[in-house]
Jmol script that loads the backbone (N, CA, C; Angstrom):
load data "model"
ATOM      1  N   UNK A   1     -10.854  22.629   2.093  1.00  0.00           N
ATOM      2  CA  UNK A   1      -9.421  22.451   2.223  1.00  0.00           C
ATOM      3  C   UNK A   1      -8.890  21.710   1.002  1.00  0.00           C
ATOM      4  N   UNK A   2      -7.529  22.266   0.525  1.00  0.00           N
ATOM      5  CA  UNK A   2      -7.340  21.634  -0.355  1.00  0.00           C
ATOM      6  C   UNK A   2      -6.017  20.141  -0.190  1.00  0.00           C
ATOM      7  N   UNK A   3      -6.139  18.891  -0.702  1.00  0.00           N
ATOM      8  CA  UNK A   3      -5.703  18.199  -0.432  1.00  0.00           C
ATOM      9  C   UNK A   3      -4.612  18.014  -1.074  1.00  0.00           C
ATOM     10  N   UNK A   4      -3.414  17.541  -0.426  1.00  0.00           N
ATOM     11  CA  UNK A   4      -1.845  17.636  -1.110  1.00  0.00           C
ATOM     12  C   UNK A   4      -2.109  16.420  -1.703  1.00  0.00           C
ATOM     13  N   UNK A   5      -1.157  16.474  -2.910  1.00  0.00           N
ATOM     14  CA  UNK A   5      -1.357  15.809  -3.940  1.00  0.00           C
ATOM     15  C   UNK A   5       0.486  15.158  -3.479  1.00  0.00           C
ATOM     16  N   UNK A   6      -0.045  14.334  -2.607  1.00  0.00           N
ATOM     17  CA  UNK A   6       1.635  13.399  -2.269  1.00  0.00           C
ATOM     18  C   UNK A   6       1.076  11.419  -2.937  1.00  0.00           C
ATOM     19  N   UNK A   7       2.155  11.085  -2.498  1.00  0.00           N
ATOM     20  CA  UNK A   7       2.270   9.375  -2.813  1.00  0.00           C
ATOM     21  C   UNK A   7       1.379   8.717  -1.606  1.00  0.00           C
ATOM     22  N   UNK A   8       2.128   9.445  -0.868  1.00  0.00           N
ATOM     23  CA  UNK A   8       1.591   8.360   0.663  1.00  0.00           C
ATOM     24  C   UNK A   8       0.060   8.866   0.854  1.00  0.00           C
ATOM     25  N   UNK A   9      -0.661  10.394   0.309  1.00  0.00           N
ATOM     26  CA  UNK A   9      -2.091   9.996  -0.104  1.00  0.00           C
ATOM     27  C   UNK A   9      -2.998   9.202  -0.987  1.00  0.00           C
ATOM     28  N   UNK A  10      -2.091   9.034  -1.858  1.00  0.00           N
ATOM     29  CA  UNK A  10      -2.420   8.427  -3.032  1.00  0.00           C
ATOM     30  C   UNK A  10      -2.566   6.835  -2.748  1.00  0.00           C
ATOM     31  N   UNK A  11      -1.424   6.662  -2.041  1.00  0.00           N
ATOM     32  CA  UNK A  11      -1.551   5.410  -1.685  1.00  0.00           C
ATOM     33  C   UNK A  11      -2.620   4.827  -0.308  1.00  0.00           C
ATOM     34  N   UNK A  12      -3.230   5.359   0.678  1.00  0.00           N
ATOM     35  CA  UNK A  12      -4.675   6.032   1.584  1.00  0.00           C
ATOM     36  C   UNK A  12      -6.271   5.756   0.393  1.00  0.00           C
ATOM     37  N   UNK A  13      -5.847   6.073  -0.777  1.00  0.00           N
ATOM     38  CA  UNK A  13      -7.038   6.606  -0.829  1.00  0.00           C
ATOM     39  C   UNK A  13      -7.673   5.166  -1.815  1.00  0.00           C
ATOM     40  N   UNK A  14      -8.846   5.247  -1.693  1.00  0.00           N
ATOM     41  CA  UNK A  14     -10.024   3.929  -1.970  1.00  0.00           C
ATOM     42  C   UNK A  14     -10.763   4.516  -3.201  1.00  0.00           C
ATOM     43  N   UNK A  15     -10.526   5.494  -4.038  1.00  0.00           N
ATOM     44  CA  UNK A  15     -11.190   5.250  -5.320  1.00  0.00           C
ATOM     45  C   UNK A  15     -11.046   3.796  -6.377  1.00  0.00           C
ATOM     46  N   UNK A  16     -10.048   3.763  -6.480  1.00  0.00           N
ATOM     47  CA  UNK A  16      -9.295   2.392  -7.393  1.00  0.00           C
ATOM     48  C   UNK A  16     -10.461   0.831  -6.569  1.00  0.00           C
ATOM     49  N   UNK A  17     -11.208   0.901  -5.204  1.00  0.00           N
ATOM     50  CA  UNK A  17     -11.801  -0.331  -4.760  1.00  0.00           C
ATOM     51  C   UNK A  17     -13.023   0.262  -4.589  1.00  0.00           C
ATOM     52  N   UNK A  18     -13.405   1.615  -5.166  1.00  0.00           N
ATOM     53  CA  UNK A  18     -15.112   2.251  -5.547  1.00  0.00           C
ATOM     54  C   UNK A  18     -15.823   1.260  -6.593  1.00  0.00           C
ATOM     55  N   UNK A  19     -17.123   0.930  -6.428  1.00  0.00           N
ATOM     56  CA  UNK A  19     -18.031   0.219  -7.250  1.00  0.00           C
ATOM     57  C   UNK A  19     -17.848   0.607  -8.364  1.00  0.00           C
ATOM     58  N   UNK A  20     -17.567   2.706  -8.402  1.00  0.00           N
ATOM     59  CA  UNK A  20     -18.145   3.222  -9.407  1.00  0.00           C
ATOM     60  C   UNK A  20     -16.468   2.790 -10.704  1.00  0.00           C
ATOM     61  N   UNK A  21     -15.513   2.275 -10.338  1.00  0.00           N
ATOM     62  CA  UNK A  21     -14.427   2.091 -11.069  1.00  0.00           C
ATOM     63  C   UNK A  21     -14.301   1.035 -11.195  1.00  0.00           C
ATOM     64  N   UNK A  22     -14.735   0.782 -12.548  1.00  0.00           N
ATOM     65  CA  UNK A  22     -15.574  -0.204 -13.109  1.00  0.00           C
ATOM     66  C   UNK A  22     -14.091  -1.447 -13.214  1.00  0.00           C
ATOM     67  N   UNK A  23     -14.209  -2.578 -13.702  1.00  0.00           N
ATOM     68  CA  UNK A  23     -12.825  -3.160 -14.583  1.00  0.00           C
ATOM     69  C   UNK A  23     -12.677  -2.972 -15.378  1.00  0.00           C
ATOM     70  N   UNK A  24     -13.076  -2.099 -16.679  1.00  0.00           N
ATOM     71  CA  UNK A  24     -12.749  -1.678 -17.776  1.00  0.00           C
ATOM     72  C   UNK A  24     -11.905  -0.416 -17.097  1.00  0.00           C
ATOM     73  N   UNK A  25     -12.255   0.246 -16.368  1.00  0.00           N
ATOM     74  CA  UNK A  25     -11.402   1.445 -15.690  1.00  0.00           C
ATOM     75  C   UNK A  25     -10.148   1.047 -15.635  1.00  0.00           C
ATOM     76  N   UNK A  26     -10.157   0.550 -14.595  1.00  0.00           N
ATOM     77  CA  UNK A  26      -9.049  -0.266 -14.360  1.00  0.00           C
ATOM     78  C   UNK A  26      -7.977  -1.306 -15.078  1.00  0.00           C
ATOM     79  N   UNK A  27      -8.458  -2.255 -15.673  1.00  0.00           N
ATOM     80  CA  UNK A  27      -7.165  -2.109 -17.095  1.00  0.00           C
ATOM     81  C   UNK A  27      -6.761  -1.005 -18.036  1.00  0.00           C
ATOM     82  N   UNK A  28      -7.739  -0.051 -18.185  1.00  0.00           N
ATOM     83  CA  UNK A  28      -7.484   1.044 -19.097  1.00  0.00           C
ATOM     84  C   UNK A  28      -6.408   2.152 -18.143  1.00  0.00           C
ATOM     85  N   UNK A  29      -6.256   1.816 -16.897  1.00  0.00           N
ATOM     86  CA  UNK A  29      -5.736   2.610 -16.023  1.00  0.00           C
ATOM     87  C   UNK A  29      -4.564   1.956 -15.563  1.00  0.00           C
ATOM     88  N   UNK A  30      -4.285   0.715 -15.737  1.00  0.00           N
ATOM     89  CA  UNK A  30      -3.485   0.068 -14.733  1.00  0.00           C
ATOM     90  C   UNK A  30      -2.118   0.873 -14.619  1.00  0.00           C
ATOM     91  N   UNK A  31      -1.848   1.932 -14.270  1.00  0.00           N
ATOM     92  CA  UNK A  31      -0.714   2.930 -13.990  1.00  0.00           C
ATOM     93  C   UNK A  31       0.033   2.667 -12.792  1.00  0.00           C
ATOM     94  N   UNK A  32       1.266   2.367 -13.132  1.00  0.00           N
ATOM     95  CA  UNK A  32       2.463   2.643 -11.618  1.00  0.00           C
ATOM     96  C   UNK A  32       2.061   4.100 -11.337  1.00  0.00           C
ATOM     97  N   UNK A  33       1.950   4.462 -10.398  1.00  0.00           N
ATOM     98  CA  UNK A  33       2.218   5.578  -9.344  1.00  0.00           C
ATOM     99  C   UNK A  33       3.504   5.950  -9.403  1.00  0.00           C
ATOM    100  N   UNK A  34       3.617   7.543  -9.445  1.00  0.00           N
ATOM    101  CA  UNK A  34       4.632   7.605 -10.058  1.00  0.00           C
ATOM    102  C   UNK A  34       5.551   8.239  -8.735  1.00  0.00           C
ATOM    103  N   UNK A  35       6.925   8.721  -8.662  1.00  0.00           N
ATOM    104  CA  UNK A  35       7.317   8.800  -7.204  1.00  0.00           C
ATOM    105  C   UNK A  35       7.335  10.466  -6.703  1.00  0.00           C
ATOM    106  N   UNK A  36       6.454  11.365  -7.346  1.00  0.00           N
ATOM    107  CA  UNK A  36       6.686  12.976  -7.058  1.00  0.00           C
ATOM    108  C   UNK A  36       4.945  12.742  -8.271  1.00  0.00           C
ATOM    109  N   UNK A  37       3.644  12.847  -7.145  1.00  0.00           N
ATOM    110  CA  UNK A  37       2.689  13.179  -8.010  1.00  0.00           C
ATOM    111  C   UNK A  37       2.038  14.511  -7.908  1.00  0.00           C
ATOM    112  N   UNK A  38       2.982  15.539  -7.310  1.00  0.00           N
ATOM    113  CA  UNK A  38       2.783  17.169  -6.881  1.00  0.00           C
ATOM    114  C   UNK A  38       2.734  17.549  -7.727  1.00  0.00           C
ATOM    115  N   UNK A  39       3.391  17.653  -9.429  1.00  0.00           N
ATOM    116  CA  UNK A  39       3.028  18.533 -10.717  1.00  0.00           C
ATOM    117  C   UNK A  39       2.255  18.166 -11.311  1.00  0.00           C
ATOM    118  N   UNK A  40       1.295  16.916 -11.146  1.00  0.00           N
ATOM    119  CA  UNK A  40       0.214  16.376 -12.064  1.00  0.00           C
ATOM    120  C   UNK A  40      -0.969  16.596 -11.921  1.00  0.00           C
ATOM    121  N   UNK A  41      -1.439  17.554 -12.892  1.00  0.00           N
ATOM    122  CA  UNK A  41      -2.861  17.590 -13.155  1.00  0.00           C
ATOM    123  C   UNK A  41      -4.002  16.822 -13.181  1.00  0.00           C
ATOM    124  N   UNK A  42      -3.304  15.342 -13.744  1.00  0.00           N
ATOM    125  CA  UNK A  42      -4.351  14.254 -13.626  1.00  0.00           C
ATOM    126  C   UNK A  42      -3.635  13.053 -13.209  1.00  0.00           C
ATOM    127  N   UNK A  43      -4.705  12.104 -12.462  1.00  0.00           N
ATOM    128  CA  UNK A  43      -4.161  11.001 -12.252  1.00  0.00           C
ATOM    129  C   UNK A  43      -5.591  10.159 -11.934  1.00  0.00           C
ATOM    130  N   UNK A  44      -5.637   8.832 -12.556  1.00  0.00           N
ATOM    131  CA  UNK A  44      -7.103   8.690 -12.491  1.00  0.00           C
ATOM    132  C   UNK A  44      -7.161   7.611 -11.261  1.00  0.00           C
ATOM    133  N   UNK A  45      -6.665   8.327 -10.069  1.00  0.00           N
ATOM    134  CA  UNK A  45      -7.118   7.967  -8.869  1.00  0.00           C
ATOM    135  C   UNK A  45      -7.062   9.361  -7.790  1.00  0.00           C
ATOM    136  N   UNK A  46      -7.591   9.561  -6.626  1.00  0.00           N
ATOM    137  CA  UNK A  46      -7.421  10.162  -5.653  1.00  0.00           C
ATOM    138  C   UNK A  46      -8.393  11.434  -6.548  1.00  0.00           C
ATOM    139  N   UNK A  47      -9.371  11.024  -6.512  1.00  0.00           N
ATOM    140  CA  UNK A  47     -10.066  12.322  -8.055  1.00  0.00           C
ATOM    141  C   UNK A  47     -10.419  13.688  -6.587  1.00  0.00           C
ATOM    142  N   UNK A  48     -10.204  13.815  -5.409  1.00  0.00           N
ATOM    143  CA  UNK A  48     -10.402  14.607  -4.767  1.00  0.00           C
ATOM    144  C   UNK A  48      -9.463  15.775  -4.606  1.00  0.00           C
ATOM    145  N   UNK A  49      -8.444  15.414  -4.982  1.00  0.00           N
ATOM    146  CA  UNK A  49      -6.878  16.239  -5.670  1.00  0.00           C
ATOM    147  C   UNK A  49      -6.586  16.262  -6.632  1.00  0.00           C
ATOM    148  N   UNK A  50      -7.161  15.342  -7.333  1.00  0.00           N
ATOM    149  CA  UNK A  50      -7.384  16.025  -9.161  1.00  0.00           C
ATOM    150  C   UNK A  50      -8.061  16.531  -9.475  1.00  0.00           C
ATOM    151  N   UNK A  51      -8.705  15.887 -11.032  1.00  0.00           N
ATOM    152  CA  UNK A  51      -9.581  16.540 -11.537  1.00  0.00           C
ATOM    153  C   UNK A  51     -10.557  14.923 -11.411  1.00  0.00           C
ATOM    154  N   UNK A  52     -11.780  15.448 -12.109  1.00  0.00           N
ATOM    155  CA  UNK A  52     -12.610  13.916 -12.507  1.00  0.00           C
ATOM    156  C   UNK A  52     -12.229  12.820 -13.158  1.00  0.00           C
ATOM    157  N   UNK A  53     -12.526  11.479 -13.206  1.00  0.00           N
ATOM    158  CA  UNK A  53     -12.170  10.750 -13.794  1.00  0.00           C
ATOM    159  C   UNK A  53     -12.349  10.630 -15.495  1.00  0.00           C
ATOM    160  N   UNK A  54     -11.486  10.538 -16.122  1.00  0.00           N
ATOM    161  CA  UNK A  54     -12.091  10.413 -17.494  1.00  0.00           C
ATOM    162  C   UNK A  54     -12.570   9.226 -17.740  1.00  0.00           C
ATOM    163  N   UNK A  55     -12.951   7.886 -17.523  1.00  0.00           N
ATOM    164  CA  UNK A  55     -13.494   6.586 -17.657  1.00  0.00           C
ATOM    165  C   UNK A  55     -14.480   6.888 -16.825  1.00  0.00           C
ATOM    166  N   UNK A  56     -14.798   7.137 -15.794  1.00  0.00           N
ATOM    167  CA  UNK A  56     -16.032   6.752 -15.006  1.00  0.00           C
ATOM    168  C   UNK A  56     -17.395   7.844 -15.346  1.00  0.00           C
ATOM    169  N   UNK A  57     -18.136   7.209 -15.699  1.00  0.00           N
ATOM    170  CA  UNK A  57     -19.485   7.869 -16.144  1.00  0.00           C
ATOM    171  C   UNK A  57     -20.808   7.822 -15.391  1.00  0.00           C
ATOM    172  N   UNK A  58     -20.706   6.796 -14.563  1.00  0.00           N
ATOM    173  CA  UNK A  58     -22.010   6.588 -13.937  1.00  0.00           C
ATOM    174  C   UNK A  58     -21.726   6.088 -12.108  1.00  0.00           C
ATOM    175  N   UNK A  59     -22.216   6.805 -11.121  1.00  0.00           N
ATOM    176  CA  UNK A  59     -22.165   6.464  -9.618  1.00  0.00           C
ATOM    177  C   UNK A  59     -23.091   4.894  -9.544  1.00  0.00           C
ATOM    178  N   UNK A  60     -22.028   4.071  -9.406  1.00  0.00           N
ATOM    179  CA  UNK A  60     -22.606   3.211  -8.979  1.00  0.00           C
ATOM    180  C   UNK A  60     -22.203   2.047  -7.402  1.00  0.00           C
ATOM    181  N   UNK A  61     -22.303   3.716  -6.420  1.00  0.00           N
ATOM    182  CA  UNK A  61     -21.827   3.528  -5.057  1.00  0.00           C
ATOM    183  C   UNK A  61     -20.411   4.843  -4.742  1.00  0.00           C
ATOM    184  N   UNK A  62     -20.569   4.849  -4.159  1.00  0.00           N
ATOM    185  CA  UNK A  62     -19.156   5.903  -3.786  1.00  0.00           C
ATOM    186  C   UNK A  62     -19.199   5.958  -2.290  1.00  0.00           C
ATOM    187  N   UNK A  63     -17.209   5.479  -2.103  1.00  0.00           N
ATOM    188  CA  UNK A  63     -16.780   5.330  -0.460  1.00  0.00           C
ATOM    189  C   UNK A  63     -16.110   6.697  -0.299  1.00  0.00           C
ATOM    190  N   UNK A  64     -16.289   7.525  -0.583  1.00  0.00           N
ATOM    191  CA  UNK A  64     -15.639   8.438  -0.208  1.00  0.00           C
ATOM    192  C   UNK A  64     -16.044   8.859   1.246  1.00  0.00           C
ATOM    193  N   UNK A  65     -16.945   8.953   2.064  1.00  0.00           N
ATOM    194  CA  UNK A  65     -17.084   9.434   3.314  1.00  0.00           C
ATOM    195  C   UNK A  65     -16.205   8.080   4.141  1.00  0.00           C
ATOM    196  N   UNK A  66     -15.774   7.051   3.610  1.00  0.00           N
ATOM    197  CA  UNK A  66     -15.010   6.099   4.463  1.00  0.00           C
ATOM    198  C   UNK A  66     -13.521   5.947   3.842  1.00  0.00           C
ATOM    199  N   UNK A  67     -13.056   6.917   3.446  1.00  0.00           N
ATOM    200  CA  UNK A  67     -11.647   6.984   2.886  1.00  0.00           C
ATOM    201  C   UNK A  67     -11.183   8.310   3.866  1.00  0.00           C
ATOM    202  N   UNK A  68      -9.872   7.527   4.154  1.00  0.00           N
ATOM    203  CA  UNK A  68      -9.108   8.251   5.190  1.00  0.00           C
ATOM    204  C   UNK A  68      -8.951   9.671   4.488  1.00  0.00           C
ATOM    205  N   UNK A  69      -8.359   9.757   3.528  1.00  0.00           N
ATOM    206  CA  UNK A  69      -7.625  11.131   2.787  1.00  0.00           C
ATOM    207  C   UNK A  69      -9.327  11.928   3.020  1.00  0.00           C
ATOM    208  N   UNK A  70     -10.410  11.607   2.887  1.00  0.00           N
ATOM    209  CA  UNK A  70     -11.381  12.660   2.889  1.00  0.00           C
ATOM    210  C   UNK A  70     -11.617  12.953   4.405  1.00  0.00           C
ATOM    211  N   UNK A  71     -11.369  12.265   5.006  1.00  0.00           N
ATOM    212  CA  UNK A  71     -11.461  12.559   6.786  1.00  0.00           C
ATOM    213  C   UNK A  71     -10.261  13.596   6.919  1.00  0.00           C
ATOM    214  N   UNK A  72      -9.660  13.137   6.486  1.00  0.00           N
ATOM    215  CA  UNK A  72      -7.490  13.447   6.725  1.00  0.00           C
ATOM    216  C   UNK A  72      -8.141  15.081   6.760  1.00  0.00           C
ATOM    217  N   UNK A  73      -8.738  15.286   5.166  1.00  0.00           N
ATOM    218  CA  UNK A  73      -8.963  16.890   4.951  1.00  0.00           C
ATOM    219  C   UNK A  73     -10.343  17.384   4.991  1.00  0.00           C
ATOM    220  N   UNK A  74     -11.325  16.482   6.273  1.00  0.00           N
ATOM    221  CA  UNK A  74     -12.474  17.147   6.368  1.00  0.00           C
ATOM    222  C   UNK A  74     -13.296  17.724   5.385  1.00  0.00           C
ATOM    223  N   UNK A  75     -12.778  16.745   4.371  1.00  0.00           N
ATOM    224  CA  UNK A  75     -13.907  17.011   3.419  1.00  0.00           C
ATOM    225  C   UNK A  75     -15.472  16.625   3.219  1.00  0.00           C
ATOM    226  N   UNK A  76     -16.457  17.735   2.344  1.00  0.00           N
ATOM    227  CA  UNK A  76     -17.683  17.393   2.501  1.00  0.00           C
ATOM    228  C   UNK A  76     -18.421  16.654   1.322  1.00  0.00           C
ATOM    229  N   UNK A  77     -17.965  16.626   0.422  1.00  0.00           N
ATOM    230  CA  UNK A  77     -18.070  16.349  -0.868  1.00  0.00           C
ATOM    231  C   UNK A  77     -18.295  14.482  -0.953  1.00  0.00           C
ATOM    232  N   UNK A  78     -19.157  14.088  -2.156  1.00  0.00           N
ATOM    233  CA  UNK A  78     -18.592  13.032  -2.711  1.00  0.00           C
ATOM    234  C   UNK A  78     -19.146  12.667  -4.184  1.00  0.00           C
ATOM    235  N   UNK A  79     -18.380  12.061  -5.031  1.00  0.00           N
ATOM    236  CA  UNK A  79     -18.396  12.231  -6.081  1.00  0.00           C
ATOM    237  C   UNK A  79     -17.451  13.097  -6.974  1.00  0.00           C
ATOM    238  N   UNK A  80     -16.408  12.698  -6.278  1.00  0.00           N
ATOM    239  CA  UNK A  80     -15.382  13.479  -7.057  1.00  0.00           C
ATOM    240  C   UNK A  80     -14.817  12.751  -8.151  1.00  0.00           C
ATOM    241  N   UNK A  81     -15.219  11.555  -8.298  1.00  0.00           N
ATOM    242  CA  UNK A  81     -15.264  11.008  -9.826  1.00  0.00           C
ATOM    243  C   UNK A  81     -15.211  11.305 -10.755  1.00  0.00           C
ATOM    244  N   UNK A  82     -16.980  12.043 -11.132  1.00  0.00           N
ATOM    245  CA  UNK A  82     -17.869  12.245 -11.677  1.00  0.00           C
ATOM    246  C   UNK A  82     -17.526  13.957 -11.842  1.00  0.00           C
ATOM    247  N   UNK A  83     -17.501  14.465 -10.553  1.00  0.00           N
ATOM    248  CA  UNK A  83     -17.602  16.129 -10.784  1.00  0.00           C
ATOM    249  C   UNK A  83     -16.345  16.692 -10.129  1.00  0.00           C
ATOM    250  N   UNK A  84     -15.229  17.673 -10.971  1.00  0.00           N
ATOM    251  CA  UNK A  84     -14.230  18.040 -10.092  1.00  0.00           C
ATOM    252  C   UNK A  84     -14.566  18.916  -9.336  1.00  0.00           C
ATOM    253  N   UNK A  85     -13.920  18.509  -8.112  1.00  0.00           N
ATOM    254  CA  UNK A  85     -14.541  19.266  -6.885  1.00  0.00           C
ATOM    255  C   UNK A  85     -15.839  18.632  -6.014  1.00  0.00           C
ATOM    256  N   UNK A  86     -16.175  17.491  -6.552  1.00  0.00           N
ATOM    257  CA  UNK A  86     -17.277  16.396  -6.158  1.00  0.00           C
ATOM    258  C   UNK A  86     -18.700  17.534  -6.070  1.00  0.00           C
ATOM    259  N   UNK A  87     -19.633  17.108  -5.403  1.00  0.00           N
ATOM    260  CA  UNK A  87     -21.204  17.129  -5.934  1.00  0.00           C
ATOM    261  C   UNK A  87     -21.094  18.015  -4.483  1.00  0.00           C
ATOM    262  N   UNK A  88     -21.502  19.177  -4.603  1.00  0.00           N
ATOM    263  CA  UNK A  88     -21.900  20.065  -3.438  1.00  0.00           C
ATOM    264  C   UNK A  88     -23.484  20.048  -2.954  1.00  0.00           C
TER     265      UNK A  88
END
end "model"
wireframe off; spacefill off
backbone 0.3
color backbone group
């Protein structure tokens, strides 16, 4: 299933408090959310409705089976960090 790419998911979802997003991520990222994130290709959070992260290189832990938005859309995946479309 594919997951809508809205605010109020964006704001649900627990990549940004993943091990694997490091603090260098995260100042390099520190981005307002913007208020219509339906035409964006990238956004380096919610990587399950984007694409992969461009900063994150290495799994070091991933909550994705305990983030609502991946329940929300019964998803099976994790590691959508790392791989778009996460690790099948």
């Amino acid at each position: 299933m594919r997951v809508d790419k809205t605010v109020e998911n964006v704001r649900s979802c627990l990549c940004l408090k993943c091990p694997s997003y490091s603090s260098r991520c995260k100042l390099k990222n520190g981005q307002e959310i913007p208020f219509d994130v339906s035409h964006l290709q990238h956004l380096e959070v919610m990587f399950c409705a984007f694409e992969k992260s461009n900063c994150i290189h290495e799994n070091q832990g991933c909550l994705c089976a305990k983030c609502m938005v991946h329940k929300k859309y019964a998803l099976n995946n994790e590691d959508y960090c790392l791989n778009t479309g996460g690790v099948f």
